[in-house]
C-alpha positions in Angstrom: 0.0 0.0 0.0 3.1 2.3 1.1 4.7 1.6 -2.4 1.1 2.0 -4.4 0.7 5.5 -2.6 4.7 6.3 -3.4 3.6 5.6 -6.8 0.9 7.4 -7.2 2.8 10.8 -5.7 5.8 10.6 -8.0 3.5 10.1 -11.0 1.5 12.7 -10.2 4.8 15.2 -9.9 5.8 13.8 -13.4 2.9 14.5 -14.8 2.7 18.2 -13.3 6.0 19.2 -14.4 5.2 18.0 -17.7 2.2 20.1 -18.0 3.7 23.2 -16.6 6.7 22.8 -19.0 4.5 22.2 -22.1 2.4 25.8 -20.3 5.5 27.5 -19.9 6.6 26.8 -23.7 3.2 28.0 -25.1 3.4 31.3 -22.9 6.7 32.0 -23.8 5.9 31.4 -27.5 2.7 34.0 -27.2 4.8 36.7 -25.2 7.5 36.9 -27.6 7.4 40.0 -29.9 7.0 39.7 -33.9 9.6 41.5 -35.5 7.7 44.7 -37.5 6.3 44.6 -40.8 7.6 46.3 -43.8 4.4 49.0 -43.5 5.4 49.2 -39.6 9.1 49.8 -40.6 7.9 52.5 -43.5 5.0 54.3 -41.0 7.8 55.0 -37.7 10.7 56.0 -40.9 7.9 58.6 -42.6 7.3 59.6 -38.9 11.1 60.4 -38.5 11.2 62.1 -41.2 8.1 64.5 -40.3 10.0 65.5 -36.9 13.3 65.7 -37.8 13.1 66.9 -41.4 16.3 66.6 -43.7 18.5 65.2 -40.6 15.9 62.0 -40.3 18.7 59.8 -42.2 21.2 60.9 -39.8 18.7 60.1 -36.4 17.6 57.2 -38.0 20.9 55.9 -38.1 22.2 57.0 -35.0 18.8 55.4 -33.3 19.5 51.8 -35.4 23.2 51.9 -34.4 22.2 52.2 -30.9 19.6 50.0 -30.8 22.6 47.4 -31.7 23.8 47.7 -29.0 21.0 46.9 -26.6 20.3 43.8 -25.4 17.8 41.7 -26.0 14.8 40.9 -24.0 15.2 37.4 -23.6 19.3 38.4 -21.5 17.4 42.4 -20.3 17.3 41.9 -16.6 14.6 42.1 -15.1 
């Protein structure tokens, strides 16, 4: 009886952990950002260029070098 109930507990841990694995992998995959569409990428470069006028090129770059050089969210601590 001992070993049935033993069993039954260790099973029941398995199984749980499998589950919440299989959970944790479907949230992760739904949280994680899509990288932007081509209208996305032409809608925030037309804004630039509305603010910042004939420098846009130049802010644009600047913005895309330093966005190089942050991390990403997956290592951004939290």
């Amino acid at each position: 009886m001992l070993i049935d109930w033993m069993y039954k507990i260790l099973a029941t841990w398995y199984a749980a952990a499998v589950v919440g694995g299989v959970l944790v992998l479907l949230a992760e995959r739904r949280i994680r950002r899509c990288e932007p569409s081509d209208d996305d990428v032409r809608h925030a470069a037309d804004q630039y260029r509305q603010y910042y006028g004939s420098e846009a090129h130049k802010i644009i770059g600047d913005h895309m070098l330093a966005a190089s050089f942050a991390p990403d969210d997956d290592t951004a601590p939290s």
